[in-house]
One Martini backbone bead per residue (centre of mass of N, CA, C, O) as a GRO file, in nm:
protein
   84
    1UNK     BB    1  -8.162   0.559  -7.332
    2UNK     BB    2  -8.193   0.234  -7.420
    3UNK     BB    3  -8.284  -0.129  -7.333
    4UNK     BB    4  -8.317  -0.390  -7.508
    5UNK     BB    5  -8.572  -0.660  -7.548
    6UNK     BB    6  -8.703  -0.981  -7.480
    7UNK     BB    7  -8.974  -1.181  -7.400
    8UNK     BB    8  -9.073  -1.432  -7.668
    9UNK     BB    9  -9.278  -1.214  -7.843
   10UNK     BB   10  -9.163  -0.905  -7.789
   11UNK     BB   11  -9.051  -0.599  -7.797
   12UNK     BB   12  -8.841  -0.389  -7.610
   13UNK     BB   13  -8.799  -0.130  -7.364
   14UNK     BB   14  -8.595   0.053  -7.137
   15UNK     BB   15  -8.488   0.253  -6.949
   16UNK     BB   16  -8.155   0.400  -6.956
   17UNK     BB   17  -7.982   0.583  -6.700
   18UNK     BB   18  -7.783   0.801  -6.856
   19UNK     BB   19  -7.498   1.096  -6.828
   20UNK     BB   20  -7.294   1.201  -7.032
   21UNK     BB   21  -6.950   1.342  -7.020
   22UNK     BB   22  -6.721   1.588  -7.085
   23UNK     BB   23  -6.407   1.560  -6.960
   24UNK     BB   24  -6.149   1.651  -6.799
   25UNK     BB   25  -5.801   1.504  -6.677
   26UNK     BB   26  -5.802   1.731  -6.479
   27UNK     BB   27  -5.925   1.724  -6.172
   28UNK     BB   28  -6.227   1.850  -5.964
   29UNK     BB   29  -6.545   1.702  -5.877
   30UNK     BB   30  -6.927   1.735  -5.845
   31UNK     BB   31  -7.169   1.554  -5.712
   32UNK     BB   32  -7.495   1.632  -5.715
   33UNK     BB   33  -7.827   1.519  -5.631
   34UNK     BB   34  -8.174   1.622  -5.650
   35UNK     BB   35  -8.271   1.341  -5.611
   36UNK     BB   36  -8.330   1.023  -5.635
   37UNK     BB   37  -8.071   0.810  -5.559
   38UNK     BB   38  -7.892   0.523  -5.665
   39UNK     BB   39  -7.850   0.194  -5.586
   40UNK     BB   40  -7.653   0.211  -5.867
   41UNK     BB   41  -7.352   0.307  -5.970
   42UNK     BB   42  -7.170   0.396  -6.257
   43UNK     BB   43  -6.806   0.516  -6.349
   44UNK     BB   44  -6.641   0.624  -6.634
   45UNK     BB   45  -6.306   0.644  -6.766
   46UNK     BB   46  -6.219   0.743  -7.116
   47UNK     BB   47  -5.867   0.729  -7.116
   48UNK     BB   48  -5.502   0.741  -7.176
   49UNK     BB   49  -5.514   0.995  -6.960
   50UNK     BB   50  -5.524   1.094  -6.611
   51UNK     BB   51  -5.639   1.224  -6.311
   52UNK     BB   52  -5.886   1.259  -6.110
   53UNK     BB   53  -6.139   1.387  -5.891
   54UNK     BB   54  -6.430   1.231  -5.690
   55UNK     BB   55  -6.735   1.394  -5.585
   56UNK     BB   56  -7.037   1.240  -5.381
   57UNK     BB   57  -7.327   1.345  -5.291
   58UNK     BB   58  -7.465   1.119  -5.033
   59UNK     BB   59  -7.769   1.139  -4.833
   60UNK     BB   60  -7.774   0.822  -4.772
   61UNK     BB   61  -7.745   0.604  -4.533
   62UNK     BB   62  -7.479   0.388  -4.549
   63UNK     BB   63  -7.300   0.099  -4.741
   64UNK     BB   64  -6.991   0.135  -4.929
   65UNK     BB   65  -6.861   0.070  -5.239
   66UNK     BB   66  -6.535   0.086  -5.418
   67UNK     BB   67  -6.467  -0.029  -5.786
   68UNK     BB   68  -6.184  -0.153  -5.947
   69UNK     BB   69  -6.149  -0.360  -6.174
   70UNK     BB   70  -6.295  -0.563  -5.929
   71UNK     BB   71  -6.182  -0.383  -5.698
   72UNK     BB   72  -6.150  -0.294  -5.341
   73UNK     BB   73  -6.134   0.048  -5.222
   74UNK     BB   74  -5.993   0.125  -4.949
   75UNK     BB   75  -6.075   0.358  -4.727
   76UNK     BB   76  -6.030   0.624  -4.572
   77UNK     BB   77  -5.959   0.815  -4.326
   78UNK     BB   78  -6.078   1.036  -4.094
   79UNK     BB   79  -6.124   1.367  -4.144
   80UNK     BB   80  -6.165   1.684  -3.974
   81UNK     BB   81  -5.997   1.881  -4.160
   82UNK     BB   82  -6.101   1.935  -4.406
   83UNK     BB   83  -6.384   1.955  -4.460
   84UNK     BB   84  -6.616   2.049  -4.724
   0.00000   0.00000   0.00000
């Protein structure tokens, strides 16, 4: 997918980095990335109903947050009985 550009005298594109994917809206997902992961990620789920649970294996260390239609969804506390 690219993304079209205009310079002001040439016309380009752009790699435009997406990976759509067809999933059910029920249950549990986990990705987890093999290459360097990327600086700001979007997820977007479109449908009409539904609700799925989503892991992201993210192992730069650093500090994130999460935002569903621009409110930051305050983080759960730290559970060590979970496990992996």
């Amino acid at each position: 997918m690219m993304d079209h550009i205009w310079d002001g005298f040439y016309t380009g594109q752009e790699h435009k980095s997406m990976f759509p994917a067809v999933i059910q809206t029920t249950g549990f997902y986990q990705i987890e990335y093999t290459g360097t992961p990327f600086n700001n990620m979007r997820y977007i789920m479109k449908g009409l109903n539904g609700l799925i649970k989503l892991r992201v294996l993210y192992w730069n260390a650093g500090s994130y947050s999460v935002s569903v239609a621009g409110s930051v969804v305050e983080p759960n506390a730290f559970d060590s009985t979970i496990g992996k």
